[in-house]
NUZALO-734475 format. One record per residue (C-alpha): residue in one letter; x, y, z. Coordinates in nm, 4 decimals. Example, Ala and Ser with C-alpha at 12.3 -4.5 7.8 and 13.67 -1.06 7.14 Angstrom:
2
{r=A xx=1.2300 yy=-0.4500 zz=0.7800};
{r=S xx=1.3670 yy=-0.1060 zz=0.7140};
//
This chain:
73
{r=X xx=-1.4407 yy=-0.6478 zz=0.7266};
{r=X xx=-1.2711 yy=-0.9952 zz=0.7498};
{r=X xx=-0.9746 yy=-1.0382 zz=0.4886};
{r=X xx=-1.1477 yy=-1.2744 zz=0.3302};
{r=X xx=-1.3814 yy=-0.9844 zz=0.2011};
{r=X xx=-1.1205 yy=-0.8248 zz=0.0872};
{r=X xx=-1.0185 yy=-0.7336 zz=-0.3029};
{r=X xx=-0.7484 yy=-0.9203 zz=-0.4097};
{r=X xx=-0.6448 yy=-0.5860 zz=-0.6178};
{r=X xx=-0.7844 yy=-0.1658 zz=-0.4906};
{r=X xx=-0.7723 yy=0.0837 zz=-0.7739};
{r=X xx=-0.4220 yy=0.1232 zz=-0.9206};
{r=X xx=-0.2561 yy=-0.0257 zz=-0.6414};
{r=X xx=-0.0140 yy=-0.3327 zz=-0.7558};
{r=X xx=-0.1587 yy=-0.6900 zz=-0.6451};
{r=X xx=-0.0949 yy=-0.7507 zz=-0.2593};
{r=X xx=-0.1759 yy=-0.9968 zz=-0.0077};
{r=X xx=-0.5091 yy=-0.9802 zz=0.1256};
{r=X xx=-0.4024 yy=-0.8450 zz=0.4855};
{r=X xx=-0.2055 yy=-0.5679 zz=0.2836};
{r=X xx=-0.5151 yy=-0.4615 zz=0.1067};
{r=X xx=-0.7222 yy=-0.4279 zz=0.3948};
{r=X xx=-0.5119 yy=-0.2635 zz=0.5869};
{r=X xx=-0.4915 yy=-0.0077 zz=0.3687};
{r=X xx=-0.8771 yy=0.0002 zz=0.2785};
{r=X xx=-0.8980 yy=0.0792 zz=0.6404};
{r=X xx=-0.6869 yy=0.3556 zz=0.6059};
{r=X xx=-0.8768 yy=0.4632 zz=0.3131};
{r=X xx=-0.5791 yy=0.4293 zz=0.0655};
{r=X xx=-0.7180 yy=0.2892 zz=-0.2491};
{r=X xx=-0.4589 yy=0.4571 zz=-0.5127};
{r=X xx=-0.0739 yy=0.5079 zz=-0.5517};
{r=X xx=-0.1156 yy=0.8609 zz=-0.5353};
{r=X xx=-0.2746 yy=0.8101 zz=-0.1643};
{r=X xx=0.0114 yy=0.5772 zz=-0.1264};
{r=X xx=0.2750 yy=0.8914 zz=-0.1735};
{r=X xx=0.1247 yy=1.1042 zz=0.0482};
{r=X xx=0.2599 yy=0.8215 zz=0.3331};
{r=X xx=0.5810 yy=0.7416 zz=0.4352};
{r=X xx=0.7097 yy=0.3925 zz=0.4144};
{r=X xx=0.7370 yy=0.3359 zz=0.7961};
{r=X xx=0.4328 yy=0.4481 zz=0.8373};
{r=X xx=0.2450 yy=0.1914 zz=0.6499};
{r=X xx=0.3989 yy=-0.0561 zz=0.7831};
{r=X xx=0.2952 yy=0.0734 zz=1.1046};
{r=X xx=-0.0510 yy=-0.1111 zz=0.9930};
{r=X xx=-0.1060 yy=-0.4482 zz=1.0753};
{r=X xx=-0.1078 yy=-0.5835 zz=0.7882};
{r=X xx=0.1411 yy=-0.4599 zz=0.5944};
{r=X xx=0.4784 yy=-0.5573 zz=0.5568};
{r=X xx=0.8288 yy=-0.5378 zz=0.3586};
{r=X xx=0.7442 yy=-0.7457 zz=0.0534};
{r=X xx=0.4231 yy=-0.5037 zz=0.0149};
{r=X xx=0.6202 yy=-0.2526 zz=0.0828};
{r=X xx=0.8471 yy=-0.3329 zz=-0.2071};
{r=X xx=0.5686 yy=-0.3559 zz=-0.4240};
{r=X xx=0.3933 yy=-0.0681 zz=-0.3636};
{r=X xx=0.7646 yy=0.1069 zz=-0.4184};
{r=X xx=0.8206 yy=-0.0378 zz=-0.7249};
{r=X xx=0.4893 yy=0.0800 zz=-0.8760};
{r=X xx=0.5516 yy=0.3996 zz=-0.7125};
{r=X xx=0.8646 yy=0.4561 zz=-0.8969};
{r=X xx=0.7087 yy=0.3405 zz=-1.2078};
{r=X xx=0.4276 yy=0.6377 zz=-1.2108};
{r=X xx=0.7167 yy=0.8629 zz=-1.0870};
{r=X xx=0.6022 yy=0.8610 zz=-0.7436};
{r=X xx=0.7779 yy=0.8164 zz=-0.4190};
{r=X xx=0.6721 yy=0.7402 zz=-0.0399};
{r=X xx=0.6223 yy=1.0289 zz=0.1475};
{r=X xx=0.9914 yy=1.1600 zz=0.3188};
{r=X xx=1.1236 yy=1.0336 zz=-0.0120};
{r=X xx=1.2417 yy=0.6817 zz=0.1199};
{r=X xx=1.1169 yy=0.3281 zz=0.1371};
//
């Protein structure tokens, strides 16, 4: 799947870049919930995702009450 196929938004996940998304489509991660069950370092282990998504998806974590996996961004 080219990025270009890509959602701009997945599920309940906040509004990332394109290369964000599909990295984590690839991964299979299409909710926040999904997202907590990772740790921060390890997504952005994926090509693809970096520090400002990483922010974002935090920041909607903490709003559902939800943290990255190993409780730290």
């Amino acid at each position: 799947m080219s990025t270009r196929d890509t959602p701009a938004q997945i599920g309940d996940l906040p509004p990332l870049g394109r290369p964000a998304n599909s990295a984590l489509l690839q991964a299979g991660i299409t909710t926040l919930t999904q997202v907590a069950e990772h740790s921060a370092k390890d997504l952005l282990a994926m090509h693809g995702v970096g520090p400002k998504a990483i922010r974002l998806l935090d920041t909607a974590l903490a709003e559902r009450g939800l943290r990255f996996a190993g409780g730290s961004s």
